[in-house]
N, C-alpha and C positions, 0 to 999 in steps of 0.2 A: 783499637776498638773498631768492627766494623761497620763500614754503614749496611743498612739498610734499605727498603720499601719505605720504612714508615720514617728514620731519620737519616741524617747524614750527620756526619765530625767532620770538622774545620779546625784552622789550625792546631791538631792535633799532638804535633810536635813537641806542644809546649806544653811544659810542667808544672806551672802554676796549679796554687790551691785557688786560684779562683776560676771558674766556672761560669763559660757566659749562655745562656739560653734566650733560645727566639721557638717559642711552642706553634705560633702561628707565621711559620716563615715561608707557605707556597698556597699558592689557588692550584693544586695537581690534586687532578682527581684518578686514583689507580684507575686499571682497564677491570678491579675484579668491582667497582662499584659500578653500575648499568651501562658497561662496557665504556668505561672513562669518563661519563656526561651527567650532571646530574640536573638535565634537562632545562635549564636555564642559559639567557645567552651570553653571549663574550663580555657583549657591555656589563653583566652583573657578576662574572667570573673574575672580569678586574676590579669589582669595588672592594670595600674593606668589607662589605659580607662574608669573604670569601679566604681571605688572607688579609695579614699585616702589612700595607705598601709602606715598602724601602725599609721594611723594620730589619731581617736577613743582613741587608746588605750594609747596612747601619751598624749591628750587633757584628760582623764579622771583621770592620773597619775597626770596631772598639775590642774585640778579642786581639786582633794583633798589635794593637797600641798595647793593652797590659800586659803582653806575650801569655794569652789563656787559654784554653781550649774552650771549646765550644760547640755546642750539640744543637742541632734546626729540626723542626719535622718537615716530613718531603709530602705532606698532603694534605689536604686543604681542611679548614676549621667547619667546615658544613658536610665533611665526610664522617668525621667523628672530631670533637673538641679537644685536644689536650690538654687544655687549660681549664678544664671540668672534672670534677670527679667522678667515681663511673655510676656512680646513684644520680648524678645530679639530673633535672630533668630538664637543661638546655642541653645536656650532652651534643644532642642531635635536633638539629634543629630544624621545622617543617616552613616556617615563615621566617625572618629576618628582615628589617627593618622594612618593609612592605613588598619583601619579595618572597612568592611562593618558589619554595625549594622544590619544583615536579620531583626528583629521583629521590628524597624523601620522602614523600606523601605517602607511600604504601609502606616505609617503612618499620616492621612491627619489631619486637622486642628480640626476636631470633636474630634479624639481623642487624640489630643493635649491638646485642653481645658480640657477633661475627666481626663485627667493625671493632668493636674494641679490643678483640683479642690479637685483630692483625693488626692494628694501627695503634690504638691509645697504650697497649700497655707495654711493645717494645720501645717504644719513643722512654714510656717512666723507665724500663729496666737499663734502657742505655741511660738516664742519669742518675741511677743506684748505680749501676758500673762505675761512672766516672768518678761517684762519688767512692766509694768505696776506694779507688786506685788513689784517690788524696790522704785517706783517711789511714791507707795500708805504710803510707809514707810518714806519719806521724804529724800529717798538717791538719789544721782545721778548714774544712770549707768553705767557702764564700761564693754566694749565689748572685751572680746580674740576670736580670730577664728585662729582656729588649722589647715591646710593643709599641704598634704606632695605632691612633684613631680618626677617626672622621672628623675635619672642621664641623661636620654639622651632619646629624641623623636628619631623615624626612620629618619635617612639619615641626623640627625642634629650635631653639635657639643654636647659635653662632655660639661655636667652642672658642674661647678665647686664648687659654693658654696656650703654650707654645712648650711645655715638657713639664708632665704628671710627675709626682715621688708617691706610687702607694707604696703601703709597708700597714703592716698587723701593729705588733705591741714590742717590736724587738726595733728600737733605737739607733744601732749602733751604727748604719748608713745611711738610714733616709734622714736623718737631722740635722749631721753635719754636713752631706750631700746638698739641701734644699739652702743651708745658710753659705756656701760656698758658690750657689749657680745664683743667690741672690746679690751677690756683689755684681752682678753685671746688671743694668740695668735696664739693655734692652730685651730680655727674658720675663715672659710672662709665667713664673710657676703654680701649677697646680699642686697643691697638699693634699692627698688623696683623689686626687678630680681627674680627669673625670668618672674615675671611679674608684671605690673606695677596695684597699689592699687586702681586707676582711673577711673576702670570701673563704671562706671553712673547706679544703676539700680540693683547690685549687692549685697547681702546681709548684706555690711555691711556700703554703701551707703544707702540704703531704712532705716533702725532700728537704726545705729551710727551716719552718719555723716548729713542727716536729721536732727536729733535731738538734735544735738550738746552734741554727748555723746562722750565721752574721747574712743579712739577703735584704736585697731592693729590688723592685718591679719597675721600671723606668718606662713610660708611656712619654710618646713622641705625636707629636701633628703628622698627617703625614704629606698634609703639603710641602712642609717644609725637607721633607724626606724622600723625596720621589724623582729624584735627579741623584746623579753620580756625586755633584758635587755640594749636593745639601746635604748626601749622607754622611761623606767624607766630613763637612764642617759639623755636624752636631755629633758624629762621633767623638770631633777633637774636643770639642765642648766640654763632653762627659768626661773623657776619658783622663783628664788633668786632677779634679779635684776625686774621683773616684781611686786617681793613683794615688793621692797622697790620706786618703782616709783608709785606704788598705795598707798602707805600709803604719796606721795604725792601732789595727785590731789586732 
């Protein structure tokens, strides 16, 4: 599978039916969106406005733990969303948690589309590919998606847990997943928190639960994710009871 502008594959090698996804895995802004900038500064290009921290390097530490392949986007979630549908109207975002996005403000629906035809919809077609190459092999799919969030949005309360299970109406890994991280007890879990897995439209509504493929959305802190070696430990965290709930379905 190649990479792209808009994704890259990681451990690719592997042939696992399961499938790890990190949709918001870089703050890269290409050079064709207002010549690389979208006019806000460093300090807001590293916060989570802008990307997932440690969620990437998180997600690829747990793809080689389940020997999986794994697909990232290479551009940042304020260039175009892919964890949005193309109606939806955060696609593109003007403001964000009380930061004006300047390289969006002018921008209108022309190149709204233009963003998504380079950016949002080879990212989905690279994981109809991948999916499709499991599905050509006579396995069933299995979706992880990797995201990390803010301790704490401006002017909001203190996020307390310490790792989200969203999931829609399909059971069969966020339930045993959430009763399995709860035998540890110094883990705060969130059941849908801090947001809820619902959304209609979302990347893992369109490709998982469409399809009636077994799938979890895993939301991480990402203080605790923002070093080499926080990632490496809440990789390994996951990556136990998420092996032995796959060698269940």
């Amino acid at each position: 599978m190649p990479h792209s502008d808009a994704f890259e594959t990681l451990n690719e090698s592997a042939r696992s039916n399961v499938l790890i996804l990190c949709d918001h895995a870089s703050n890269r802004v290409p050079a064709d969106i207002n010549g690389g900038s979208l006019g806000i500064s460093a300090e807001d290009m590293n916060r989570h406005i802008a990307y997932d921290i440690g969620a990437r390097e998180t997600a690829l530490h747990l793809a080689k733990a389940l020997k999986a392949p794994m697909l990232a986007s290479r551009f940042s979630r304020l260039v175009i969303d892919p964890n949005r549908g193309e109606d939806d109207p955060t696609i593109l975002m003007k403001i964000y948690d009380h930061t004006i996005i300047e390289g969006n403000r002018h921008a209108d629906a022309s190149e709204k589309q233009r963003r998504i035809e380079a950016y949002h919809r080879p990212y989905h077609a690279a994981i109809d590919a991948a999916l499709g190459a499991i599905t050509a092999r006579g396995e069933v799919p299995v979706l992880i998606s990797i995201h990390s969030y803010t301790p704490q949005l401006k002017g909001r309360p203190m996020r307390p847990w310490h790792i989200g299970i969203l999931w829609d109406d399909d059971p069969r890994i966020p339930v045993p997943l959430l009763q399995k991280l709860a035998e540890n007890p110094g883990i705060m879990l969130g059941n849908n928190e801090p947001y809820s897995g619902e959304l209609r439209g979302d990347t893992m509504y369109f490709h998982a639960s469409q399809n009636g493929y077994p799938h979890v959305l895993i939301e991480l802190r990402h203080d605790l994710i923002d070093t080499p070696e926080g990632q490496k430990k809440w990789a390994a965290i996951l990556a136990t009871p998420l092996n032995e709930i796959i060698q269940t379905l």
